[in-house]
LOPA-74974 format. One record per residue: residue in one letter; x, y, z of N, C-alpha, C in turn. Coordinates in steps of 0.05 Angstrom, whole numbers, padded with zeros to 5 digits, always signed. Layout:
REM residues N
aXYZXYZXYZ/...
This chain:
REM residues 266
x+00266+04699+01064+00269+04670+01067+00298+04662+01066/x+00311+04640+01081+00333+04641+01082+00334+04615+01063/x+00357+04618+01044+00358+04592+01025+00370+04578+01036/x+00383+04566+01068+00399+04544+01077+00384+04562+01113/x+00373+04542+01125+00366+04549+01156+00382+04532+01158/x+00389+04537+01199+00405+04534+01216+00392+04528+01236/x+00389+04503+01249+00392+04493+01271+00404+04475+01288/x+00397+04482+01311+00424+04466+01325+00406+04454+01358/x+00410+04433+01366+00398+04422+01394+00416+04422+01412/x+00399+04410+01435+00424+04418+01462+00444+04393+01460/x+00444+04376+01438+00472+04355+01432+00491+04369+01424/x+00492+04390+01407+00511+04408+01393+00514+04385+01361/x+00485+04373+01352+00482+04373+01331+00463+04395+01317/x+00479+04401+01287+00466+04426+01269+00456+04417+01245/x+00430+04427+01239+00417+04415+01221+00417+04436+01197/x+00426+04427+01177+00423+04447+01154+00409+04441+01135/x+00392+04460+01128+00368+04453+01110+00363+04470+01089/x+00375+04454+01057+00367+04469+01033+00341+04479+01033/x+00333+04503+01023+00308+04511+01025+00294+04533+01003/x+00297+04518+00976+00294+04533+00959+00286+04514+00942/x+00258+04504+00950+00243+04481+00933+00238+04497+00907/x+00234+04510+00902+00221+04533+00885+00249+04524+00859/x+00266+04523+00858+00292+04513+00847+00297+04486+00846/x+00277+04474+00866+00283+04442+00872+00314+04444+00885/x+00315+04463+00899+00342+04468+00924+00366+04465+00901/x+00370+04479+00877+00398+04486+00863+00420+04498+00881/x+00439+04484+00878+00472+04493+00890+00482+04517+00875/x+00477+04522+00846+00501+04531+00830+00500+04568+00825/x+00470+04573+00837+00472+04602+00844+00483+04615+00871/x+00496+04631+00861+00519+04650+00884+00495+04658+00904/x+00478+04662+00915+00463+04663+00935+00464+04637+00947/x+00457+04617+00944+00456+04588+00956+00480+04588+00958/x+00505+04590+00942+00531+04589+00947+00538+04600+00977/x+00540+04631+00978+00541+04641+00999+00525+04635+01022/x+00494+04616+01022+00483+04624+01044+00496+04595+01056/x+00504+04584+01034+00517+04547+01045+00541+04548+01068/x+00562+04565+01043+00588+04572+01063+00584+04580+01090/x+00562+04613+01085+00563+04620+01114+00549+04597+01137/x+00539+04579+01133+00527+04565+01145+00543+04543+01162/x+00563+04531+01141+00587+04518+01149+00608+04535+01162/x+00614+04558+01155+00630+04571+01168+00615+04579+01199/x+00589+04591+01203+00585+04594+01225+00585+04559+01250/x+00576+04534+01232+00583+04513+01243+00612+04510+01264/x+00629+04517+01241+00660+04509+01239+00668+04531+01276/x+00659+04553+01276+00663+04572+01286+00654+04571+01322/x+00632+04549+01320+00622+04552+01345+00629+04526+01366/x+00642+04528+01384+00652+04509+01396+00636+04487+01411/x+00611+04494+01411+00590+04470+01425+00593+04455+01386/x+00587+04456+01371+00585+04438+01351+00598+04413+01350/x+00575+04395+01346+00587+04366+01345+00589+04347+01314/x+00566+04352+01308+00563+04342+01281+00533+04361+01263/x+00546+04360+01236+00523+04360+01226+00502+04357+01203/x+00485+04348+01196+00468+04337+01185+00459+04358+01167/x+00454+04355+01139+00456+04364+01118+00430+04349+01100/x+00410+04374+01096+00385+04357+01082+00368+04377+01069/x+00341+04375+01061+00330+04391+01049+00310+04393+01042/x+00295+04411+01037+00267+04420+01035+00248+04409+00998/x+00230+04405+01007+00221+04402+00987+00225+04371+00981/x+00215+04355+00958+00217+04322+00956+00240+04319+00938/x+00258+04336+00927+00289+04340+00922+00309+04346+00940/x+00328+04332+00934+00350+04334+00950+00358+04366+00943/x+00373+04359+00915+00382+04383+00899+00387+04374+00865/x+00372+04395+00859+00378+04395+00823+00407+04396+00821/x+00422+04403+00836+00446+04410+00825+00450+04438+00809/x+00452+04436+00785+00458+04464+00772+00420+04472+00757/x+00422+04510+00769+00392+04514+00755+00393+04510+00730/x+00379+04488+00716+00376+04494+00689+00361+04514+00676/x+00345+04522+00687+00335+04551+00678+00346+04570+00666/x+00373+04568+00689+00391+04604+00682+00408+04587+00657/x+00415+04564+00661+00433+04561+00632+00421+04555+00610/x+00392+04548+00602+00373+04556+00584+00376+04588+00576/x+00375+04605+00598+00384+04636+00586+00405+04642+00581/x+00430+04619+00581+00445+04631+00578+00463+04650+00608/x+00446+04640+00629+00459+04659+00651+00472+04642+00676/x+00472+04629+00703+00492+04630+00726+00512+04621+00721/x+00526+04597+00724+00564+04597+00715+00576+04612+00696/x+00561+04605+00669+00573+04601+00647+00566+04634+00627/x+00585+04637+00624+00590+04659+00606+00601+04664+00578/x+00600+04684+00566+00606+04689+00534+00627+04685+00530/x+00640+04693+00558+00673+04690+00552+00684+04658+00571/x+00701+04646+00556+00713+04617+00575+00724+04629+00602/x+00736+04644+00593+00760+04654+00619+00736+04661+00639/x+00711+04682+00641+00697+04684+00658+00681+04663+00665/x+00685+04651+00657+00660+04619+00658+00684+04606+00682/x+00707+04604+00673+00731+04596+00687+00735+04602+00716/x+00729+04623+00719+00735+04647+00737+00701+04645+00764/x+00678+04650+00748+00651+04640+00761+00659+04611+00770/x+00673+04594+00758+00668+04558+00781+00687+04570+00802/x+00713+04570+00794+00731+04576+00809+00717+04601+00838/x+00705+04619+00836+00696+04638+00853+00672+04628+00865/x+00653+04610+00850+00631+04598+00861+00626+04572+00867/x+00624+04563+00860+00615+04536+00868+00639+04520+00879/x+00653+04522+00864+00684+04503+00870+00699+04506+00895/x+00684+04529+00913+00691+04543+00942+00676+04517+00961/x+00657+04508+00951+00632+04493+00965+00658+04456+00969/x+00666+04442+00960+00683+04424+00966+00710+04433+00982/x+00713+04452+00975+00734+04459+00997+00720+04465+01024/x+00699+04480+01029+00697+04482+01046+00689+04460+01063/x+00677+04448+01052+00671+04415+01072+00696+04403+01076/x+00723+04400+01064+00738+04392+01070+00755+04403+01092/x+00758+04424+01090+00764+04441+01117+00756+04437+01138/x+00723+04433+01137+00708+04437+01163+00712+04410+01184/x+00715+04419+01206+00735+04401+01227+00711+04382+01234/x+00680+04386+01244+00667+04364+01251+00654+04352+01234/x+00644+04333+01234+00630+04308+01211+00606+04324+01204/x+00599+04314+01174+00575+04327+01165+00560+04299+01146/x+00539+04299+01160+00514+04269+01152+00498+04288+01126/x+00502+04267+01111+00472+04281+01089+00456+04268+01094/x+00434+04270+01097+00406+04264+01098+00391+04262+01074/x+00388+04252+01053+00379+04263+01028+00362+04245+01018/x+00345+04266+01014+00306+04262+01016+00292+04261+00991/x+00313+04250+00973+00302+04247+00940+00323+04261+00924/x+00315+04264+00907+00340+04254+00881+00363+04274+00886/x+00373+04267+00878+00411+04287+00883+00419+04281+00851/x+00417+04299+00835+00425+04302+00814+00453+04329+00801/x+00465+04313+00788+00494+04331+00787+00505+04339+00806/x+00510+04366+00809+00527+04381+00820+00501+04373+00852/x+00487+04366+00853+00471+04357+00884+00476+04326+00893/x+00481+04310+00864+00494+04287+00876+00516+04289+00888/x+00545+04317+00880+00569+04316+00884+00566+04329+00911/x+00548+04340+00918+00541+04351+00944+00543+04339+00968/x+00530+04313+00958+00527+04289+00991+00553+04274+00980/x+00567+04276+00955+00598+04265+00960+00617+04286+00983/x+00608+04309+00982+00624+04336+01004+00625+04310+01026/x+00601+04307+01037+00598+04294+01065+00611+04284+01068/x+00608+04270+01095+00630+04251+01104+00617+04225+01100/x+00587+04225+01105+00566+04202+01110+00546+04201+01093/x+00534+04187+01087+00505+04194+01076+00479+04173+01080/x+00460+04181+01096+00437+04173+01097+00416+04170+01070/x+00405+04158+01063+00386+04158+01036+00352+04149+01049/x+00341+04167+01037+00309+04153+01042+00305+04142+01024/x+00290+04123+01017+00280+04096+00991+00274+04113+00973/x+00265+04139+00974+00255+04160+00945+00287+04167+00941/x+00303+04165+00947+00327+04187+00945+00335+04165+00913/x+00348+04181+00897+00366+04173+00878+00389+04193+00870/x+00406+04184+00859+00429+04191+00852+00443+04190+00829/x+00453+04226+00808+00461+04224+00787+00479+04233+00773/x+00503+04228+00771+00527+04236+00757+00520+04247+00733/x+00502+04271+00721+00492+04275+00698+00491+04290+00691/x+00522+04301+00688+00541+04326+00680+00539+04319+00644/x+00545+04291+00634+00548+04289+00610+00518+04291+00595/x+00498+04291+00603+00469+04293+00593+00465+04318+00579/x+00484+04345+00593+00473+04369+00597+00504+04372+00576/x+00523+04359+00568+00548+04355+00552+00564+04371+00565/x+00565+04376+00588+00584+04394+00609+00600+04363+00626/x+00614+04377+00646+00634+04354+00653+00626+04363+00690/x+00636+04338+00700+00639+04363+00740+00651+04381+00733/x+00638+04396+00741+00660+04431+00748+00661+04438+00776/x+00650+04408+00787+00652+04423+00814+00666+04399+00839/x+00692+04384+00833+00698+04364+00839+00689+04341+00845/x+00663+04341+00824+00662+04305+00830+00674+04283+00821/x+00699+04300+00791+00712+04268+00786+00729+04256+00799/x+00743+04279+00827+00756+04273+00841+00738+04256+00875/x+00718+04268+00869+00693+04263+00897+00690+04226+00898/x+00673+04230+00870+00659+04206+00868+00684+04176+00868/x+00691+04172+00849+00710+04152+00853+00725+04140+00873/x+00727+04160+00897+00736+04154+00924+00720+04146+00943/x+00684+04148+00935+00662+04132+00940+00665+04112+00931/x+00660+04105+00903+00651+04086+00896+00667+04067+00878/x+00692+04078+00878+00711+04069+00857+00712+04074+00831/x+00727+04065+00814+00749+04081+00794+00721+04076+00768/x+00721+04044+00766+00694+04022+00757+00671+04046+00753/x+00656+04040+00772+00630+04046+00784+00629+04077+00777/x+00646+04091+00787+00661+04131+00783+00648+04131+00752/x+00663+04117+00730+00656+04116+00700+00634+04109+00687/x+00624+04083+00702+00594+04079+00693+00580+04102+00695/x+00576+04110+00727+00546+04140+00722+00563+04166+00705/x+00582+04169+00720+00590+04206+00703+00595+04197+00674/x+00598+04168+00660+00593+04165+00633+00575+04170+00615/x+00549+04152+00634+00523+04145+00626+00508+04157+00640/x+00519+04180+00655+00494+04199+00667+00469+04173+00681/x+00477+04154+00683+00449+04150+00684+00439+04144+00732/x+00420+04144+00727+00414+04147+00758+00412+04122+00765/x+00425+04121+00800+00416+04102+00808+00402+04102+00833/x+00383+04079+00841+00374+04086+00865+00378+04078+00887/x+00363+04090+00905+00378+04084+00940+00389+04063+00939/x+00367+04035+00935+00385+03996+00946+00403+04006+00921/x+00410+04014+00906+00431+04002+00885+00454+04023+00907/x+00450+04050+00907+00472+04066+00921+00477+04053+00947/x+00468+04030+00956+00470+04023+00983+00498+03999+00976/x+00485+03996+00951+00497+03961+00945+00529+03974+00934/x+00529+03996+00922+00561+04009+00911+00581+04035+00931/x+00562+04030+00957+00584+04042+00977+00576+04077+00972/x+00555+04079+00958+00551+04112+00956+00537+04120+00980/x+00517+04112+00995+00509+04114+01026+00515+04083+01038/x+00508+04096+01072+00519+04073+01093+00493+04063+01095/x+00477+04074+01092+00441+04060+01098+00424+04066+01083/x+00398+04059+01080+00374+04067+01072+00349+04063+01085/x+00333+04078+01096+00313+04083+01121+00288+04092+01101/x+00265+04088+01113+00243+04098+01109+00236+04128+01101/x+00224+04138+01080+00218+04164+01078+00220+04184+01099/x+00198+04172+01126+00188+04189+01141+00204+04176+01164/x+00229+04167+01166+00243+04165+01188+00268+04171+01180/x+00274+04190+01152+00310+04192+01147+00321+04210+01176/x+00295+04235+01175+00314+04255+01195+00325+04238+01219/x+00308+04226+01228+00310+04213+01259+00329+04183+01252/x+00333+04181+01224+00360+04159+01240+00378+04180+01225/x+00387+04202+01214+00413+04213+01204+00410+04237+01240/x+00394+04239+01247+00407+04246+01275+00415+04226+01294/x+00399+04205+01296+00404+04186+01312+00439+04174+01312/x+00443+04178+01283+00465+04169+01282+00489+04191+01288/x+00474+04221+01289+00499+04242+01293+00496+04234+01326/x+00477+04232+01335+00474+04234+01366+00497+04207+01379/x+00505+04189+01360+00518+04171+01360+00557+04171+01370/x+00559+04193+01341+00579+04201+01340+00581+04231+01359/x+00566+04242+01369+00572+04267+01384+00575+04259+01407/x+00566+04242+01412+00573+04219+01444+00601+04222+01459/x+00619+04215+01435+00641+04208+01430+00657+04236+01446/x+00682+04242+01453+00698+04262+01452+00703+04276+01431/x+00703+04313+01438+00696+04315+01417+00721+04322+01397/x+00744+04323+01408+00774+04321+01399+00781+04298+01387/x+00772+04284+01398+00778+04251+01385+00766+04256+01363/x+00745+04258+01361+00721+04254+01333+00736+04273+01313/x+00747+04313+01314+00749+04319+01292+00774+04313+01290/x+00790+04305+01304+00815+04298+01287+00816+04262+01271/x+00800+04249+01279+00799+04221+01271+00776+04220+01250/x+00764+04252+01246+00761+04253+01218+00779+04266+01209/x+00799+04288+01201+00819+04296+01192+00841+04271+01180/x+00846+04248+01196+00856+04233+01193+00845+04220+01177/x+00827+04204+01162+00811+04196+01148+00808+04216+01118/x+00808+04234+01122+00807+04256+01095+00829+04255+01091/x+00859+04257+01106+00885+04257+01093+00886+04238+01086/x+00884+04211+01095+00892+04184+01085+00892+04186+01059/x+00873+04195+01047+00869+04197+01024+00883+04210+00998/x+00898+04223+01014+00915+04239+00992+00943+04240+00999/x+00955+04221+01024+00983+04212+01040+00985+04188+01036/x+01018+04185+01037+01031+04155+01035+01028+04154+01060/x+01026+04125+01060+01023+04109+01093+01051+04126+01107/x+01068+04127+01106+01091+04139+01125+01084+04175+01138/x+01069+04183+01119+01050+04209+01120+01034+04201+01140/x+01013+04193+01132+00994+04188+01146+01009+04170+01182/x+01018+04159+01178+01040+04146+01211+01043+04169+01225/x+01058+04189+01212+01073+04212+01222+01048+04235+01234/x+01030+04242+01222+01003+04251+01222+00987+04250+01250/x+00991+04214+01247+00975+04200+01274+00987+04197+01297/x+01010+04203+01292+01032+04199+01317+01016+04235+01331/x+01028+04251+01316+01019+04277+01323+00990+04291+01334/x+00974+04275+01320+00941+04274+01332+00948+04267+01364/x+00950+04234+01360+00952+04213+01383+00965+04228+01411/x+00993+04245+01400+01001+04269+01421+00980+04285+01440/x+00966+04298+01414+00943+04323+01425+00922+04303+01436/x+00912+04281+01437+00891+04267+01447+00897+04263+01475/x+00924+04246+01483+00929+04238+01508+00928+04262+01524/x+00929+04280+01517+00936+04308+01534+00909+04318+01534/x+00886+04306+01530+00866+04320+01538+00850+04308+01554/x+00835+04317+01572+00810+04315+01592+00797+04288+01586/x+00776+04285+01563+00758+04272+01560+00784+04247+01555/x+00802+04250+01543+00816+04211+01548+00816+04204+01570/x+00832+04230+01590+00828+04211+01621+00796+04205+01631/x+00785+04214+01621+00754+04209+01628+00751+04182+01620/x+00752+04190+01599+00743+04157+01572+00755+04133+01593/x+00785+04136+01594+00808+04116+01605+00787+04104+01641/x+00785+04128+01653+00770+04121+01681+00742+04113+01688/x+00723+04126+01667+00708+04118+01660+00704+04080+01656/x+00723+04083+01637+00719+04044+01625+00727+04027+01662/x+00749+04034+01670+00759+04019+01692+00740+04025+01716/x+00724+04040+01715+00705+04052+01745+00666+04036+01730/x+00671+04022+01709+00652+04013+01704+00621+04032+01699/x+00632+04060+01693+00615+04072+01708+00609+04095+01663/x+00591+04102+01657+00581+04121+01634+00600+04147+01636/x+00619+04152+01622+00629+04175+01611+00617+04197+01612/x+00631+04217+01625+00617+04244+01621+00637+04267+01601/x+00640+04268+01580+00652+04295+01566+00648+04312+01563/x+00673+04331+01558+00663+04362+01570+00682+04374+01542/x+00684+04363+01526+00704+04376+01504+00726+04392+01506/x+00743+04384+01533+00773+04388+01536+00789+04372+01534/
């Protein structure tokens, strides 16, 4: 059984699907770790890819961390700090970088609760879709552990500095209309219609050129951590590599010929 499947349609949207209900789809074991990465990495790798959509099996999003193994005493966390130190750093803490890296947009779809390290998961994204079952929980302090896996840096750039302190304070959950109402997802859709509007909406953005789209997300992720004169300098340099490609003169002739865009991702 593969703990993260891969699919992909003839849009060059890829659907990735936690798949380890059996765990209620846990992030924090190095199998799910690895099967995530390679998943995004084979994304990242294939040049029809447009966007992709991020969801999961079972009526959980993701537990976040197995509590099972840390009842025994076993996945991150070890006898010694320095190896406990060494397991985030090698495991899990690979999983935010790599969404940040990855050049095209990634939608979460998420199909019931996202708890801890699975709430910080659909912070990775770029987007997030919620079905009315979905809830959401900063509830690192319940378990008297802290993020170990960048959500104090994740969340707050969601939802603000305020809002960041209330849940990873008070652990406590909130649900879809409330995550709708604090900027933690862009929508909230029907149970049995999340997949079909978190594609509808990649099918939206894959429309688009597909040069334009990953760098005008790149730009959007730096903003974030650049002074405006950064970020100018950045966009000047994008704006370079855009004019010089295919699909602008398309876009550009397109609009004046009154006539539907055809892109070819040059």
């Amino acid at each position: 059984m593969s703990l993260v499947t891969y699919e992909q349609d003839a849009n060059g949207i890829i659907t990735l699907t936690l798949n380890d209900p059996e765990t209620r789809n846990a992030i924090s074991d190095q199998p799910m770790i690895e099967a995530l990465l390679a998943a995004l990495e084979r994304a990242e790798q294939d040049p029809d890819a447009r966007v992709v959509v991020l969801t999961a099996a079972g009526s959980v999003f993701s537990s976040g961390g197995n509590i099972k193994k840390m009842g025994e005493s076993g996945g991150l966390n070890d006898e010694l700090p320095a190896r406990t130190r060494r397991n985030y750093r090698e495991g899990i803490q690979r999983l935010p970088l790599a969404f940040e890296a990855l050049e095209i947009p990634v939608i979460a779809a998420v199909n019931g609760p996202a708890i801890g390290a699975g709430c910080d998961l659909t912070l990775m994204c770029d987007l997030r879709v919620a079905a009315q079952n979905a809830s959401f929980a900063e509830s690192f302090v319940k378990l008297g552990i802290v993020p170990g896996d960048g959500g104090a840096w994740l969340l707050p750039r969601v939802v603000g500095f305020s809002k960041a302190c209330e849940m990873a304070l008070t652990g406590d959950s909130v649900d879809a209309e409330e995550a709708l109402r604090i900027g933690l997802v862009s929508r909230v859709v029907a149970d049995d219609g999340l997949i079909d509007a978190a594609k509808a909406l990649a099918q939206r953005i894959a429309a688009n050129p597909t040069h334009a789209v990953r760098m005008t997300k790149r730009l959007l992720r730096e903003a974030g951590s650049q002074r405006l004169d950064q970020i100018l300098e950045t966009s000047a340099a994008f704006q370079a590599l855009a004019h010089a490609t295919q699909d602008h003169k398309e876009a550009v002739a397109a609009m004046l010929e009154r006539r539907p865009p055809h892109f070819t991702g040059r």
